[in-house]
C-alpha positions, 0 to 999 in steps of 0.5 A, spaced: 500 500 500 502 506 498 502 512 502 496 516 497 493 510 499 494 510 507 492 517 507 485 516 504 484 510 508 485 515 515 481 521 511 476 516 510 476 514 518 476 521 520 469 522 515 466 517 520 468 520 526 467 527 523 459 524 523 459 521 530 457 528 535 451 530 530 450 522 532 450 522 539 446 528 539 441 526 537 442 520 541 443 522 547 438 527 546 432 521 545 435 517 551 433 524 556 427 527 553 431 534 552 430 538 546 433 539 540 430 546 536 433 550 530 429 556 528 422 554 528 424 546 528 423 543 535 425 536 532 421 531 535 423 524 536 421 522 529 425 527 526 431 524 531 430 517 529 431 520 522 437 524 523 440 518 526 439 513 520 442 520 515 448 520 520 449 512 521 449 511 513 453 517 512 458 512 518 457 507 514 458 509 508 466 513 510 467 506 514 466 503 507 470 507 504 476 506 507 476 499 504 472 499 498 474 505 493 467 505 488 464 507 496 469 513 496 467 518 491 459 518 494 462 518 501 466 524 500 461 527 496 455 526 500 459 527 507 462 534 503 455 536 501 452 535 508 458 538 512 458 544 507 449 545 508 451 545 516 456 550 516 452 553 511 446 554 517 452 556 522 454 562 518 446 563 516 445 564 524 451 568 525 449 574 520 441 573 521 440 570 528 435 565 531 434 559 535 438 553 537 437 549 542 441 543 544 439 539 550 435 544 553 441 550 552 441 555 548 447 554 542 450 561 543 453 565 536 461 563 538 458 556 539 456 556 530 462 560 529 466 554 531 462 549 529 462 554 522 470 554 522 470 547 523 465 543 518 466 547 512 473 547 511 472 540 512 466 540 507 470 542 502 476 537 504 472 532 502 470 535 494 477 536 494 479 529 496 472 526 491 474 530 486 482 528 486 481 521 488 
């Protein structure tokens, strides 16, 4: 195996890992009742049990994809896309702020800066590895 190949399978990996907080917020916020809400959504626990099948293919697929190269390209495509729109939201509630809500806590505006800084940089990382891949 060589080192391009090396790096792909650890990029593939850390994608999945990238997935898991979204997961477990999700997760943990089902296993105690608290609330989840952006903007006017007050995401039910229908709407968790959604969000924890999106994230668990999108884990499913990046850990694939460390194997399996056919996986890859709609693994970093989708992981890119979706990382893209979250930090797309982030952005969108720093300039026209409104309610979010995890855990029953108010996720304040330094809160989706970070998120922001983290997950679209990502975002793009993963276009750039589906388009070189």
């Amino acid at each position: 195996m060589n080192l391009r190949e090396s790096w792909l399978r650890v990029f593939f990996a850390l994608a999945a890992c990238s997935w898991m907080p979204h997961w477990s917020c999700h997760y943990y916020r089902l296993e105690t009742g608290s609330s989840f809400v952006v903007g006017t959504w007050d995401f039910s626990s229908y709407d968790s049990v959604v969000a924890l099948s999106i994230y668990s293919i999108l884990i499913g697929a990046n850990l694939v994809a460390v194997v399996r190269l056919q996986m890859r390209l709609p693994a970093a495509i989708s992981s890119g896309l979706l990382h893209l729109a979250i930090g797309a939201l982030h952005v969108y509630r720093l300039v026209f702020p409104f309610r979010f809500e995890v855990f029953g806590y108010t996720w304040s505006q330094q809160a989706s800066l970070r998120e922001a800084i983290i997950v679209i940089p990502f975002g793009v990382l993963c276009l750039w590895i589906a388009r070189h891949k």
